[in-house]
C-alpha positions in Angstrom: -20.0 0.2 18.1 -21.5 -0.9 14.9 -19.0 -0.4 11.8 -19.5 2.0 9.3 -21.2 1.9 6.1 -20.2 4.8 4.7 -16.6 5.8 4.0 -14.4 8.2 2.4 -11.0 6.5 0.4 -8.1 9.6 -0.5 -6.3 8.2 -2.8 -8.8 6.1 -4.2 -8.2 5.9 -8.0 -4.8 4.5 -7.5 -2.9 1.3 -7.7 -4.8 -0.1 -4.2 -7.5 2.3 -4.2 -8.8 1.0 -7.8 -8.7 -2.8 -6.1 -10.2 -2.0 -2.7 -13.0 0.6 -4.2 -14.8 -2.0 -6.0 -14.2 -4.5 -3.0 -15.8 -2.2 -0.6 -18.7 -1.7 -2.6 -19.2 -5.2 -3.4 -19.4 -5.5 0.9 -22.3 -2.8 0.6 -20.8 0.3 2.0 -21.5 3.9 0.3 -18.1 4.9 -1.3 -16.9 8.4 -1.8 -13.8 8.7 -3.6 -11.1 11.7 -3.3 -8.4 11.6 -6.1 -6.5 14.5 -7.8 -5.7 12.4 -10.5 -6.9 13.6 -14.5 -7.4 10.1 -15.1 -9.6 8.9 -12.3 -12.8 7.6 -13.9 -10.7 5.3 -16.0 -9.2 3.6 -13.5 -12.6 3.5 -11.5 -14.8 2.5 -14.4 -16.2 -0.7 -13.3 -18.0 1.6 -10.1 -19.4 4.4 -11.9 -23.0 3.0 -12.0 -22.8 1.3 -8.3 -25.5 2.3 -5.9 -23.6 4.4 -3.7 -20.5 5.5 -5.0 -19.6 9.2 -5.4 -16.4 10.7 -7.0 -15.0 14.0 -5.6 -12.1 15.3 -7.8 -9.9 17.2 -5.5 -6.7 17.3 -3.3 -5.9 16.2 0.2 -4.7 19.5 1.2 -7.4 21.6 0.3 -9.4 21.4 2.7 -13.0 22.5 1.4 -12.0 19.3 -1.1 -11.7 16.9 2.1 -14.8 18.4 3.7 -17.1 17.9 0.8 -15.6 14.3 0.3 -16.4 13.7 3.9 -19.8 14.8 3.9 -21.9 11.8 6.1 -18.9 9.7 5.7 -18.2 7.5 9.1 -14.7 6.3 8.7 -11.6 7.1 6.1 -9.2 5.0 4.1 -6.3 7.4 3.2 -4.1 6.4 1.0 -3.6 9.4 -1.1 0.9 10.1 -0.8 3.3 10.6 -2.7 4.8 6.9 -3.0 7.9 5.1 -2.7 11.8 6.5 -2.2 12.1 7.7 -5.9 9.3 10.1 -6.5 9.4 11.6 -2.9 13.8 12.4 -3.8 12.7 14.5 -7.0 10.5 16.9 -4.9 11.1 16.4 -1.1 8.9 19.4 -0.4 6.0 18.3 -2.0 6.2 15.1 -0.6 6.2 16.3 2.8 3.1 18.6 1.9 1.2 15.5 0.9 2.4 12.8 3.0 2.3 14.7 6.5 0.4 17.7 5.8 -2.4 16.2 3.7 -2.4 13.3 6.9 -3.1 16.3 8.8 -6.1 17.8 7.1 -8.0 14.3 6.9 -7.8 14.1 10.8 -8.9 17.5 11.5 -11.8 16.6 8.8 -12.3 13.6 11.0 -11.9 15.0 14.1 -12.0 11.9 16.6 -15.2 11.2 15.6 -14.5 8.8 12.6 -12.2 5.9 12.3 -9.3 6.6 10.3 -7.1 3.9 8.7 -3.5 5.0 6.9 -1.8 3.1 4.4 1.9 3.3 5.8 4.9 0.9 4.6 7.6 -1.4 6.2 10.1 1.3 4.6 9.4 2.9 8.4 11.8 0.6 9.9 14.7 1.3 7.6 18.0 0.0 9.0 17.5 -2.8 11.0 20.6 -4.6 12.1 19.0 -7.1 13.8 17.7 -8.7 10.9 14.1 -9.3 12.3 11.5 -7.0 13.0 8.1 -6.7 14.5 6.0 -3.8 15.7 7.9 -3.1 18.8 11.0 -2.9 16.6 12.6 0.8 16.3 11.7 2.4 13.4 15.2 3.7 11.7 13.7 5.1 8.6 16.0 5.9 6.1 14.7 7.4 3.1 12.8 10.9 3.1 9.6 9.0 1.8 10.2 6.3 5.0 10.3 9.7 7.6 7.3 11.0 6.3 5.1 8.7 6.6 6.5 7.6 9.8 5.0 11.3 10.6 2.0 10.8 9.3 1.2 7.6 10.8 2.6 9.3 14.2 -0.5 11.5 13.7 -2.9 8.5 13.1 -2.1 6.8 16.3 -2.2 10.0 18.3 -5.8 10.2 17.1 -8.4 8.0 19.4 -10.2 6.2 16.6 -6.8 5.8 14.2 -5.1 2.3 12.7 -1.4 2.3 10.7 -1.0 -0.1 8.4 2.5 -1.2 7.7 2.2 -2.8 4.0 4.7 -5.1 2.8 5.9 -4.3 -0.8 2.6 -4.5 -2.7 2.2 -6.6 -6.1 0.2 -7.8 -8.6 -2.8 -6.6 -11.7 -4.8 -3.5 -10.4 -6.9 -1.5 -12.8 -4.5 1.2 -12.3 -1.2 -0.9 -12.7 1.9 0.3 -11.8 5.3 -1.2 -13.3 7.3 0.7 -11.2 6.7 -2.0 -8.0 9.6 -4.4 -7.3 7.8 -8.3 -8.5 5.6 -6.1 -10.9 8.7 -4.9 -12.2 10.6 -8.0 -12.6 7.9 -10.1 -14.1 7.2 -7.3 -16.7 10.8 -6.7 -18.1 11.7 -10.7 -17.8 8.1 -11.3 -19.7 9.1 -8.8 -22.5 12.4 -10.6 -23.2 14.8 -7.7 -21.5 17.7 -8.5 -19.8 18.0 -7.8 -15.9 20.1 -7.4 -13.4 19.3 -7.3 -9.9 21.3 -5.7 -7.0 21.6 -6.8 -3.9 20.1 -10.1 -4.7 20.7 -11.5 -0.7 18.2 -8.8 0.4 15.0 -9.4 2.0 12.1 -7.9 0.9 8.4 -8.8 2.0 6.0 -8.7 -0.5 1.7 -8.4 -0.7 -1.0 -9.2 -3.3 -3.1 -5.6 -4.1 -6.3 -8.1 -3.2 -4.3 -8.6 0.2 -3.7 -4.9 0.5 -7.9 -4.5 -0.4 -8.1 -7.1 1.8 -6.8 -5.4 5.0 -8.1 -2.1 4.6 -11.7 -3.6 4.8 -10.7 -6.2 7.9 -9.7 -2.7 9.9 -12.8 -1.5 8.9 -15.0 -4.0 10.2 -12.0 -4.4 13.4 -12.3 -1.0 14.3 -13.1 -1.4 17.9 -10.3 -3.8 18.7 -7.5 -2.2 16.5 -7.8 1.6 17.1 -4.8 3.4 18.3 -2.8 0.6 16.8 -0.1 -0.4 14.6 -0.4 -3.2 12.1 2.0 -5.0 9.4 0.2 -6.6 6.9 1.5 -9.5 4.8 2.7 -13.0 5.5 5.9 -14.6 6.4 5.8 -16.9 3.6 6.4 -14.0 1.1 9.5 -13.2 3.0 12.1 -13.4 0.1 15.5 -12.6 -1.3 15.6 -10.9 -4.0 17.6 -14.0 -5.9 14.6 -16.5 -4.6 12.2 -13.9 -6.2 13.8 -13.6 -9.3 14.6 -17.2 -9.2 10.4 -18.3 -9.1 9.8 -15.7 -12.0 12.1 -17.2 -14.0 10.2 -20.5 -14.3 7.8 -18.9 -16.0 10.3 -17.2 -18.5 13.3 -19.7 -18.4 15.1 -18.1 -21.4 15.4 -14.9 -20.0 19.2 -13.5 -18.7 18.9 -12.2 -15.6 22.6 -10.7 -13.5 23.5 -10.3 -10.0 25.1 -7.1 -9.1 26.9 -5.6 -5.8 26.2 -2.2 -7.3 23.3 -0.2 -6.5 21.5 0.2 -3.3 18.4 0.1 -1.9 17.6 3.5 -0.7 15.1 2.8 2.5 17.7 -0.4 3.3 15.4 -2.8 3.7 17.1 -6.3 4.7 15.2 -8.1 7.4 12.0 -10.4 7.8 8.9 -9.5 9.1 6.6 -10.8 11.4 2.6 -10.0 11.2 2.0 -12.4 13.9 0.1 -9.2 15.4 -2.4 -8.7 12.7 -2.7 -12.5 12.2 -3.7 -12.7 16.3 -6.5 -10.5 15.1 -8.0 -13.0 12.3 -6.4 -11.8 9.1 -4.7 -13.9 6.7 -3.7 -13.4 3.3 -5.5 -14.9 0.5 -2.7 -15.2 -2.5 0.2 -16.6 -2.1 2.7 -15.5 -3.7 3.3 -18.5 -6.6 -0.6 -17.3 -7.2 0.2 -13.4 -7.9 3.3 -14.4 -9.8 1.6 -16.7 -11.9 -1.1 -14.1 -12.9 1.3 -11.6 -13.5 3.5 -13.7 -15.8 0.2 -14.4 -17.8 -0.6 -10.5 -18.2 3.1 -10.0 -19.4 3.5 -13.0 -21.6 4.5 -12.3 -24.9 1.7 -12.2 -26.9 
């Protein structure tokens, strides 16, 4: 089966979809973007004038918007959700609407015809007492965010031609930055001189450059064959960290900075374990930034000026 050339990315004005759009393109496939976001030729600026790149303004769950976006398409990237614990608590509702339902209309759209590849997260896995996990651990999700897209990536994988893609917490510049991001977080406030505390310092997170993100999304693509009906996580043991050990590498790049260890607060999906991505690795992909690299540019960006 040869890979496709043309492809539809939900989503694709956003904090990955502004990294991977201009990557794709670069690789010579024909774009078509599907965003509902006001600000999306900002954040897509550098593509306007590429051969082959469209931009459909629209949302995921209408589905005359997803039909026109798919038009000649071959595969889809959807990464269009509601993201993260936070912004899925203030309106569960909606966040159900996008995250599942909007999964929905994409497949119909595609119906089994079309590779589809879903941007999920490692907050699927939720409580895992075991410490450890891979992609035959149980997925305990916690958080109304982690059980929907657990749902939609149970869709995907019930679809012949689908691949789930667990990411590990996702970092570093995009043209359409978000501060919001755990290490994008940190570096920022540490860079502009605040004072931080940090709870649950002994917890381990994994963590993944945007470019990695881009990256992965493109590998499934040209995978397709081998990975369909499959589930991936995509990052690198190396950027398995504490909390403390993160903090701790930032700070060398702002060592006056006052940073505080708290037992209050928790993290809402519970994420405390490492992860393996032996199973993507077995399939050729490797990360590209390590994470000294992302921190590094990110301390730059947020320097005091």
């Amino acid at each position: 089966m040869p890979e496709p050339s043309r492809v539809l990315v939900t989503g694709g004005a956003g904090y990955i979809g502004s990294t991977l759009v201009p990557l794709l393109l670069a690789r010579g496939f024909r774009v078509t973007v599907l965003d509902r976001s006001e600000d999306l030729r900002e954040a897509l600026r550098a593509c306007q004038f590429s051969p082959g790149f469209r931009l459909v303004q629209g949302d995921i769950r209408d589905g005359d918007a997803v039909l026109e976006a798919a038009r000649d398409v071959e595969a889809i990237i959807h990464l269009a959700a509601v993201s993260g614990y936070p912004a899925c608590a203030r309106d569960p509702a909606e966040a159900t609407d996008v995250n599942v339902r909007g999964a929905a209309r994409v497949l119909e759209v595609a119906g089994g015809r079309m590779t589809v590849v879903l941007a999920s997260t490692l907050s699927c896995y939720g409580a895992v007492p075991e410490g450890y996990c891979d992609e035959t651990t149980p997925a305990r999700p916690v958080s109304h965010y982690a059980r929907t897209k657990l749902e939609a990536e149970a869709l995907v994988l019930a679809s012949p031609m689908g691949i789930a893609l667990r990411l590990a917490t996702a970092y570093g510049l995009s043209p359409r930055m978000r501060l919001d991001l755990l290490v994008n977080s940190f570096v920022y406030r540490l860079g502009q001189g605040e004072p931080l505390e940090v709870y649950e310092p002994e917890a381990r997170r994994a963590f993944l450059h945007v470019k990695d993100a881009s990256r992965a999304f493109l590998f499934a693509l040209e995978a397709a064959p081998r990975m369909a009906g499959r589930l991936f996580n995509v990052g690198d043991e190396s950027q398995n960290q504490t909390k403390r050990e993160l903090v701790e590498r930032i700070r060398r790049h702002f060592p006056s900075t006052r940073v505080s260890y708290s037992t209050s607060g928790r993290d809402e999906d519970r994420r405390d374990y490492a992860v393996s991505f032996s199973r993507i690795h077995s399939e050729g992909f490797r990360v590209q930034v390590s994470l000294e690299q992302g921190l590094e540019e990110l301390a730059w960006a947020f320097a005091p000026s």
